[in-house]
MIDO-469047 format. One record per residue (C-alpha): x, y, z. Coordinates in Angstrom, 1 decimal, m for minus. Each point is the difference from the previous one (the first is absolute). Example, Ala and Ser with C-alpha at 12.3 -4.5 7.8 and 13.67 -1.06 7.14 Angstrom:
% residues 2
NODE,12.3,m4.5,7.8 $
NODE,1.4,3.4,m0.7 $
% end
This chain:
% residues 411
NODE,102.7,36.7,185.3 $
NODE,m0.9,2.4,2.9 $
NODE,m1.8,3.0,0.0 $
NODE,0.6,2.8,1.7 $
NODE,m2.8,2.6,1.0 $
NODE,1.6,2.9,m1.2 $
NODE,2.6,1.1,m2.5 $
NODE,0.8,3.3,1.6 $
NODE,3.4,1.6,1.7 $
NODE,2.2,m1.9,m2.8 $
NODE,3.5,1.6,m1.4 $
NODE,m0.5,1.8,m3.6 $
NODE,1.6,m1.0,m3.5 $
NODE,2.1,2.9,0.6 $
NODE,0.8,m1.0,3.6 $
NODE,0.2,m3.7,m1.3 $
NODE,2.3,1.1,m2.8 $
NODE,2.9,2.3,2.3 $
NODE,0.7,m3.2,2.0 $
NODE,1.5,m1.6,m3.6 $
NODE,3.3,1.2,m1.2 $
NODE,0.1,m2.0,m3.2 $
NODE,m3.4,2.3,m0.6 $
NODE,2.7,2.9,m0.6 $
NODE,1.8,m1.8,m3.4 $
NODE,m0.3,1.8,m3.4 $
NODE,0.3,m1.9,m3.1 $
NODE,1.0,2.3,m3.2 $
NODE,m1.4,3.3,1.6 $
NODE,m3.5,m2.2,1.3 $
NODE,m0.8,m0.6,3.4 $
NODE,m0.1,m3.8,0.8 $
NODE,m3.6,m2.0,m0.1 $
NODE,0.8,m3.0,1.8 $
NODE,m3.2,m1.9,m1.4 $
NODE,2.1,m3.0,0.2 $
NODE,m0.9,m1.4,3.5 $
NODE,m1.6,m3.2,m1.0 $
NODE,3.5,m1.2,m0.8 $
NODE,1.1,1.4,3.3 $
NODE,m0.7,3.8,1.5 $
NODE,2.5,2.6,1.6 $
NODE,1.5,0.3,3.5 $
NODE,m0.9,2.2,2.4 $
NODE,2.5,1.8,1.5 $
NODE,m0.8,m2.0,3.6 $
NODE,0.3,m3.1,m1.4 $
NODE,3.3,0.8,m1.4 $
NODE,1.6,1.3,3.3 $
NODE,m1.4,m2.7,2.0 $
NODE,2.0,m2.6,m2.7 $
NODE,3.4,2.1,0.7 $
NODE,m0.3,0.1,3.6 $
NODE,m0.8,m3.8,1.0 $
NODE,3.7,m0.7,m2.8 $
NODE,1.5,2.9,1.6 $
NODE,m0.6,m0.6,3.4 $
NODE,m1.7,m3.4,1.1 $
NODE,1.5,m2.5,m3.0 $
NODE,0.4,m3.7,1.5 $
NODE,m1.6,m3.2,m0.2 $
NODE,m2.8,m1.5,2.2 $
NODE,m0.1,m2.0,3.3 $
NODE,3.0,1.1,1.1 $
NODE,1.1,1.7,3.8 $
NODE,1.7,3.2,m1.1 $
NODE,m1.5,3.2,m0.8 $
NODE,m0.5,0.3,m3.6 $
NODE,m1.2,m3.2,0.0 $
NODE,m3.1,0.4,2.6 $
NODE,m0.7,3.4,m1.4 $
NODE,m0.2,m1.5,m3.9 $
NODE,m2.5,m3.0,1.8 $
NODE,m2.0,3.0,1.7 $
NODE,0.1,2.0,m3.1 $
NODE,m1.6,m3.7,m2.2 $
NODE,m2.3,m0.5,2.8 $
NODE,m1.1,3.4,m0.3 $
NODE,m0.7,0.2,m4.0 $
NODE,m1.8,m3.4,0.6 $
NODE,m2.6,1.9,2.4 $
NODE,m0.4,2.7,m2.8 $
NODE,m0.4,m2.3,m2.9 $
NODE,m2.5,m2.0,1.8 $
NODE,m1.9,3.4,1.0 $
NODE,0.1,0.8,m3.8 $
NODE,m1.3,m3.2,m0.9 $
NODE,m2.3,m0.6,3.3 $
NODE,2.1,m3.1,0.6 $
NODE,1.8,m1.3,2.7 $
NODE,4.0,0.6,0.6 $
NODE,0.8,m3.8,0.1 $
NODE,m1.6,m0.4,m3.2 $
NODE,2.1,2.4,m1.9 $
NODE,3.0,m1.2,m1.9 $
NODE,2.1,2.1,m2.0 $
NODE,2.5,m1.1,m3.6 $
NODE,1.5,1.5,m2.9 $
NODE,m3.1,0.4,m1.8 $
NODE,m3.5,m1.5,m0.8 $
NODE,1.4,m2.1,m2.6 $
NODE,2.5,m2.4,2.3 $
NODE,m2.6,0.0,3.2 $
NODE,m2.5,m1.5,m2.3 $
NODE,2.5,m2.2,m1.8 $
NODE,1.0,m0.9,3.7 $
NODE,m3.2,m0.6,1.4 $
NODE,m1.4,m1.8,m2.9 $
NODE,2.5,m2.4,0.5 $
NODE,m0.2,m0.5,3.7 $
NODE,m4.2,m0.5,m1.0 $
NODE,0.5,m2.6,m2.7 $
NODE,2.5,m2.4,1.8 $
NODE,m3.3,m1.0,1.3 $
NODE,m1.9,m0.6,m3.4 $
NODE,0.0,m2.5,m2.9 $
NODE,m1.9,m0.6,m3.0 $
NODE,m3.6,0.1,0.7 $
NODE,0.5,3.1,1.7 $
NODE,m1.1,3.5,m1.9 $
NODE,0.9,4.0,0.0 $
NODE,m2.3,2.5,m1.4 $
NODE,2.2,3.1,m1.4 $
NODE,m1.9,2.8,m2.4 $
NODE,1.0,1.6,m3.2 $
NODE,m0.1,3.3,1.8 $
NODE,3.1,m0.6,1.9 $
NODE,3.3,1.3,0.0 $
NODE,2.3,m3.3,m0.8 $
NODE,1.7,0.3,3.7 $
NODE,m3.2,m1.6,1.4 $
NODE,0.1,m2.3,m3.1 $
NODE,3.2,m1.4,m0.7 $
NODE,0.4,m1.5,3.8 $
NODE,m3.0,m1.9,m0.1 $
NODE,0.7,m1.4,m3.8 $
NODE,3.3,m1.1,1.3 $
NODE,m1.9,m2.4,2.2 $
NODE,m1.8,m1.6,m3.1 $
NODE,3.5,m1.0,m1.4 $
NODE,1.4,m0.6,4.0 $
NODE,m2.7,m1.8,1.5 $
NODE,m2.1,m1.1,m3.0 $
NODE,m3.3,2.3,1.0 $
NODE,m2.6,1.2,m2.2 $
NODE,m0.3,3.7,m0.2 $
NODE,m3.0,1.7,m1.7 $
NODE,0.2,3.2,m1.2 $
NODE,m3.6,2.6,0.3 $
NODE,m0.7,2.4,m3.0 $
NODE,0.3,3.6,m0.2 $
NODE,m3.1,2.0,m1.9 $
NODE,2.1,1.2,m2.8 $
NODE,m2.9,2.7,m0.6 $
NODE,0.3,1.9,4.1 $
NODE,3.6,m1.8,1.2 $
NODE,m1.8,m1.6,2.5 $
NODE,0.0,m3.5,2.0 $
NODE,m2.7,m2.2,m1.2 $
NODE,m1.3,m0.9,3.5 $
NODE,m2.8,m2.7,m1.5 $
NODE,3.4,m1.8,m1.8 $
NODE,1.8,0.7,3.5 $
NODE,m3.1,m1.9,1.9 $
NODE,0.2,m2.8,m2.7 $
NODE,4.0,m0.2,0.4 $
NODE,m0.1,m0.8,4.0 $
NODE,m1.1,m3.5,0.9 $
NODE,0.8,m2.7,2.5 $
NODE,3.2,m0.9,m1.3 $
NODE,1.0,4.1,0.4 $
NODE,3.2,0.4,2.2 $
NODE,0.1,3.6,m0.5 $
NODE,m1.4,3.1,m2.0 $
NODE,2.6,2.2,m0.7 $
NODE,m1.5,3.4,m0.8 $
NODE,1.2,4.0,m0.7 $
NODE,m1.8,2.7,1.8 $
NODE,0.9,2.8,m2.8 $
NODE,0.7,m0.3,m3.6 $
NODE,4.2,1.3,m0.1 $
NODE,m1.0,0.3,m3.6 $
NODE,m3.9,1.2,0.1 $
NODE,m0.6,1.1,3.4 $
NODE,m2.8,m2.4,0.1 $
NODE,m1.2,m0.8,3.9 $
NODE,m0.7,m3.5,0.2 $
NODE,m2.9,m0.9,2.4 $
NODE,2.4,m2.2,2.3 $
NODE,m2.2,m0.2,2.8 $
NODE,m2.6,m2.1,m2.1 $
NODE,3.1,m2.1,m1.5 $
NODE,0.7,m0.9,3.5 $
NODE,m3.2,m0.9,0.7 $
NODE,m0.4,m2.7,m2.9 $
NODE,3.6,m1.3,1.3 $
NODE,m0.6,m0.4,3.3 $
NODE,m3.3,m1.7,m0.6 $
NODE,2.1,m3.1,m1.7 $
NODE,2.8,0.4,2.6 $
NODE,2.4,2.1,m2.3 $
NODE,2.6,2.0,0.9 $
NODE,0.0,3.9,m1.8 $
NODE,3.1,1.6,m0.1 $
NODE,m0.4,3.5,m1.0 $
NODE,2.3,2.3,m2.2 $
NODE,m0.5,3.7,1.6 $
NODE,3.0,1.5,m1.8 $
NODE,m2.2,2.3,m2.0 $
NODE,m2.7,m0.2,2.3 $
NODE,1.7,1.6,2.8 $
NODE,1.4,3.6,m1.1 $
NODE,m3.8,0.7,m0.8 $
NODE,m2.3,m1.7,2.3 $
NODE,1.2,m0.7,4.0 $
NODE,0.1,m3.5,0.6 $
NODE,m2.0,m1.9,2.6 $
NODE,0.9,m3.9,0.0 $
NODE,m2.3,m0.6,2.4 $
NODE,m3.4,1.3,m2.0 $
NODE,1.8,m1.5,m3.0 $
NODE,m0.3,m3.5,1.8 $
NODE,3.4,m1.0,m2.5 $
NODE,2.8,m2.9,1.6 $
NODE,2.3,1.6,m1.6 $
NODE,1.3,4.0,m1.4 $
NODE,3.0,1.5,m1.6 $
NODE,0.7,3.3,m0.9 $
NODE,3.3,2.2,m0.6 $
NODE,0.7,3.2,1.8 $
NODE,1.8,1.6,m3.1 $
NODE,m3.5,0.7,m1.3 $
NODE,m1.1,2.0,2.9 $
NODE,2.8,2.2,0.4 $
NODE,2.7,m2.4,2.0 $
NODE,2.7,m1.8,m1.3 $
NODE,0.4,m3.0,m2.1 $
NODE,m1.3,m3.0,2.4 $
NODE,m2.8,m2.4,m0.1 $
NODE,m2.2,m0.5,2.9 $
NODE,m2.0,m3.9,0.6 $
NODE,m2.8,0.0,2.4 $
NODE,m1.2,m3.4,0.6 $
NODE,m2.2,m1.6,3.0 $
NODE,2.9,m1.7,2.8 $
NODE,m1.4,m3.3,m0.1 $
NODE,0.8,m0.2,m4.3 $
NODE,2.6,1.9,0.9 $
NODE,1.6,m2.2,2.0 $
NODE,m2.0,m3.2,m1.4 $
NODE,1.9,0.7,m3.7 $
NODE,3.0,m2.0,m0.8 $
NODE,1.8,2.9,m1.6 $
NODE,4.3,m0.3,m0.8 $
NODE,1.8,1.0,2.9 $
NODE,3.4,m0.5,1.9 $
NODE,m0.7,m2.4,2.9 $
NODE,1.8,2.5,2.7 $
NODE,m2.4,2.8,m1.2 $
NODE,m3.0,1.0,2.3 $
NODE,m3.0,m2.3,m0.4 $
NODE,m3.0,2.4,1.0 $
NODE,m1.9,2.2,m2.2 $
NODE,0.8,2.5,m1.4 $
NODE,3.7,m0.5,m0.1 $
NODE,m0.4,m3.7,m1.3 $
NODE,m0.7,1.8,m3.2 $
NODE,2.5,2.7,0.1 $
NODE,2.9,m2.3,m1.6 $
NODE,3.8,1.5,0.3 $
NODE,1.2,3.4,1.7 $
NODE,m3.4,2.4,m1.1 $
NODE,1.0,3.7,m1.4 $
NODE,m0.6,1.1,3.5 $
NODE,0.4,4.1,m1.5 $
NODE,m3.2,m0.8,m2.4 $
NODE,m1.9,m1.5,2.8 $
NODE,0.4,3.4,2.2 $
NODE,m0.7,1.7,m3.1 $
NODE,m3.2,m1.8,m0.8 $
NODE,m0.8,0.9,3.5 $
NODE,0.7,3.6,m0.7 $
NODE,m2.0,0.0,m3.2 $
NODE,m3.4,m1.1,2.3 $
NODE,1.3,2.8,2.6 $
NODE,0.1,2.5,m3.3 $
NODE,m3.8,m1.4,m1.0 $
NODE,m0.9,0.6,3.8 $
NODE,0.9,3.3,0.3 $
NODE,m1.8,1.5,m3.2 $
NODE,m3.3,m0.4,2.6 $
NODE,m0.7,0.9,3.2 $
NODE,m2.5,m3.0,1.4 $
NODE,2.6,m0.6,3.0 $
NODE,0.8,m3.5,m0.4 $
NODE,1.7,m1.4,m2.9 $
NODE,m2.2,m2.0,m1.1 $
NODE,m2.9,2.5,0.3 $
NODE,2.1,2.4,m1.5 $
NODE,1.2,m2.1,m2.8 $
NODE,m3.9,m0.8,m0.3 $
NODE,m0.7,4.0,m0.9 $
NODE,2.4,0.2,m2.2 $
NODE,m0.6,m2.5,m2.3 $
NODE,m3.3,0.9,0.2 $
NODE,1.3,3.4,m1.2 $
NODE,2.6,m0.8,m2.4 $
NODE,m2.8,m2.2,m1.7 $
NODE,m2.3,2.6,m0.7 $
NODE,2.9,2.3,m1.2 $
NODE,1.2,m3.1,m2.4 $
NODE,m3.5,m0.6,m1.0 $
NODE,m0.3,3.5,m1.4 $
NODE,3.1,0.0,m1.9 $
NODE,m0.9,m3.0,m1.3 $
NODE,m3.4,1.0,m1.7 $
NODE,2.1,3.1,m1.6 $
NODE,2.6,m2.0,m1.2 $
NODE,m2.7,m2.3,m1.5 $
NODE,m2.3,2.2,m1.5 $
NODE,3.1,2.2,m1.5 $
NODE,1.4,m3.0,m1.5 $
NODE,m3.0,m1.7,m1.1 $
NODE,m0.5,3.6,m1.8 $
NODE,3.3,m0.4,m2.4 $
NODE,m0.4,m1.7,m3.8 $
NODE,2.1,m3.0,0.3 $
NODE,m0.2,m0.6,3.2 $
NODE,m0.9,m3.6,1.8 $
NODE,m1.1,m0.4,3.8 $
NODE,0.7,m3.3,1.5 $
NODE,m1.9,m1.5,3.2 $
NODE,m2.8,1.2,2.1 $
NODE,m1.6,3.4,m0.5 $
NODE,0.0,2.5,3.0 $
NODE,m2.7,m0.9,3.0 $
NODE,0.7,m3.3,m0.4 $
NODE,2.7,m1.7,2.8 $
NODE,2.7,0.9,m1.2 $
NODE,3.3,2.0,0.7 $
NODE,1.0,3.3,m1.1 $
NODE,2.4,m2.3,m3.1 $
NODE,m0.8,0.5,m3.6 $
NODE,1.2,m2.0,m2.8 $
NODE,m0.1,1.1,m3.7 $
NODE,1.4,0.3,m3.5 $
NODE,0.5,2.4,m2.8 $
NODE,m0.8,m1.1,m3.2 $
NODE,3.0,0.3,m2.4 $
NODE,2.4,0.1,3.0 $
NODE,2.0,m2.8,1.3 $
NODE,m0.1,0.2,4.1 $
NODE,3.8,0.4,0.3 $
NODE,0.6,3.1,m2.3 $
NODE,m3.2,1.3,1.6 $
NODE,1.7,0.1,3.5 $
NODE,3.0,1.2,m1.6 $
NODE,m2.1,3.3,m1.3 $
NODE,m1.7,0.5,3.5 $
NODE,2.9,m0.3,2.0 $
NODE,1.5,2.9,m2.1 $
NODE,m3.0,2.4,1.8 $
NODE,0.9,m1.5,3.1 $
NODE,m2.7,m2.9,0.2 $
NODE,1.3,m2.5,1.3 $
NODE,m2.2,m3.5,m1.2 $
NODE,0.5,m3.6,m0.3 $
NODE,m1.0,m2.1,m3.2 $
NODE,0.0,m3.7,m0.5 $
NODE,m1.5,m3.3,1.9 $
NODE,1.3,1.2,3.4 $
NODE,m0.1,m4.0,0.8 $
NODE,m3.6,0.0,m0.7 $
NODE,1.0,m1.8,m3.3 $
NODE,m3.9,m2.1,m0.2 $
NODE,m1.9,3.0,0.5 $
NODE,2.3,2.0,m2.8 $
NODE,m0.6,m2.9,m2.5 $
NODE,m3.8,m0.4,0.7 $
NODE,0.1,3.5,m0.9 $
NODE,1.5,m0.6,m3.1 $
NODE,3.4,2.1,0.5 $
NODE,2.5,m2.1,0.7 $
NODE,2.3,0.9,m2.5 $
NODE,0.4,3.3,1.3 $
NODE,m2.2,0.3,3.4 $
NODE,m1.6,3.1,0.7 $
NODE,1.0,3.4,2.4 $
NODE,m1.0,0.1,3.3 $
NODE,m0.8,3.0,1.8 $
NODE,m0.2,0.1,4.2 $
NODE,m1.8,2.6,2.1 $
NODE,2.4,m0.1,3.8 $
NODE,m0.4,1.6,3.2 $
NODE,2.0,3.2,m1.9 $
NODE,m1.7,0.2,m3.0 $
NODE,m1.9,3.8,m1.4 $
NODE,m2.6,0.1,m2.4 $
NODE,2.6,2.7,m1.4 $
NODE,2.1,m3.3,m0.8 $
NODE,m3.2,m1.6,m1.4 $
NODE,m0.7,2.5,m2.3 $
NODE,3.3,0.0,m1.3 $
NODE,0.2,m3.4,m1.1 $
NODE,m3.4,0.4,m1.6 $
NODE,1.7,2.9,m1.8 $
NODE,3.4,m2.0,m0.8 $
NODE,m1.8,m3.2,m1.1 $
NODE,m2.7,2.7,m2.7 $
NODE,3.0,1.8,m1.3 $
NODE,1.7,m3.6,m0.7 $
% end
């Protein structure tokens, strides 16, 4: 992760906020708390527009000699450049799909054509199940081995001395999360790579969580491999794959023998939503312009730098004022560790579902459940009824903090 030198000249809440129409919904009489954004945040009004116009006005395929058609290949070309600013990658080596889920499904497969029994994944515990699943359809594809690195039950972190134990010589690939979706634990992915590459590994990295929160920079990462989804920073629902070109192109993923070979479109299988992909370009433009660094990427490095300090502070209220309520149980790491403005909890007496039911009635709008985390919700002990999740966005007040820590006490 970059650093910027200063965290100065970046848009306000209030600025932040006024750009966000869905910011303007009442729920019986209450103003709306979208604290909801680890499932998937709001749209800025940009974003929006920039989706309507490429339908309304440039809509065609690719690759082909007519207007629409050369304007929608600019238009891709053009999101790639942003992406791969946003993620301090390079354009040939951004692929877009539906979501996370089916790129890593799709790449996974494309990997393992080339491995066999013998051959081992390391997945963790702390993982949503999208970077999970893909790799433990391989054990039952390609007969692998796939080991599986523990969680500390007692901070929701990675164990990194079980991780260092779990990567050996027969290690094809360490698949690892960034963030926590469930915790907000940040993992420490940099030393994961390190202990791959050191046996010749592969690490493909799951930045879904990871990347509303902290900017991205594959390159100090040192990762093969990164997805994230630009629904959860304030773009439409698509999944972005970064990958090095040569595994790119060296990975024997499906695909139609007419479509185009080189990376990144050897990964992009079918006609792509090319409205989403202009939208997830619009949603780094949005990020850009809360700052004022002058390029986008120095931009986008102030204002995460910003919105991180903002999020951190709103997470230390909503901590200590839930922490503070009889009944209440805190999941995951406590404030000043890595972590991401995400908080997970439960109210004794209270099953999850009826207590979103009761917040949503004061206009706080929560998720409850496994949110696809399911290891980490039943090494918790809750998975009969998971636990709520609370998430501190680009627009969110400590007015909104404080009253969920009121809604949650008068429950």
């Amino acid at each position: 992760m970059s650093t910027p030198a200063s965290t100065g000249a970046v848009a306000s809440v209030e600025q932040v906020r006024a750009q966000f129409p869905a910011l303007a919904r009442r729920h019986n009489g209450h103003p709306v708390a979208y604290l909801d954004g680890p499932g998937g945040t709001q749209v800025p009004a940009v974003v929006a527009d920039a989706v309507r116009d490429y339908l309304l006005h440039h809509n065609a395929n690719t690759h082909w000699a007519y207007p629409t058609s050369e304007e929608t290949d600019a238009m891709i070309a053009n999101a790639r450049i942003a992406v791969a600013e946003f993620l301090n990658g390079r354009p040939d080596e951004v692929a877009f799909g539906q979501n996370m889920t089916s790129l890593t499904f799709h790449l996974a497969r494309g990997l393992g054509r080339a491995w066999g029994p013998g051959d081992e994944v390391v997945i963790t515990e702390l993982d949503h199940h999208a970077n999970v699943a893909p790799w433990r359809a391989l054990e039952r594809d390609r007969g692998i081995t796939i080991r599986s690195v523990r969680m500390r039950v007692e901070d929701g972190t990675l164990d990194m001395d079980d991780l260092a134990r779990a990567i050996g010589p027969r290690t094809r690939l360490v698949a690892i999360g960034a963030a926590s979706n469930a915790l907000g634990t940040i993992s420490d992915v940099r030393a994961a790579v390190q202990l791959a590459h050191e046996q010749g590994a592969l690490v493909f990295v799951d930045a879904v969580h990871y990347a509303p929160h902290q900017l991205v920079d594959v390159q100090a990462l040192g990762c093969d491999f990164l997805a994230c989804s630009a629904y959860k920073f304030y773009g439409p629902h698509i999944g972005i794959l970064w990958g090095r070109r040569a595994l790119i192109e060296a990975a024997d993923v499906p695909r139609l023998a007419p479509a185009p070979q080189d990376s990144p479109e050897r990964l992009e299988t079918g006609t792509q939503s090319h409205e989403a992909i202009v939208g997830a370009q619009a949603a780094v433009d949005f990020l850009a312009s809360l700052g004022s660094a002058g390029s986008r990427r120095a931009s986008l490095e102030q204002v995460f730098a910003a919105l991180h300090a903002r999020g951190d502070a709103l997470l230390r209220r909503l901590w200590s004022g839930l922490e503070a309520i009889p009944g209440v149980t805190l999941f995951g790491p406590r404030p000043g560790s890595p972590r991401t403005p995400t908080v997970a909890f439960t109210l004794k007496g209270h099953r999850t579902t009826d207590l979103a039911h009761r917040l949503a009635q004061q206009g706080l709008f929560l998720s409850n459940g496994d949110f696809y985390a399911a290891t980490v919700i039943e090494r918790l002990g809750q998975q009969a009824d998971g636990v709520m999740r609370v998430g501190c966005s680009c627009y969110t007040t400590a007015d909104e903090v404080e009253r969920l820590i009121e809604g949650v006490a008068a429950i």
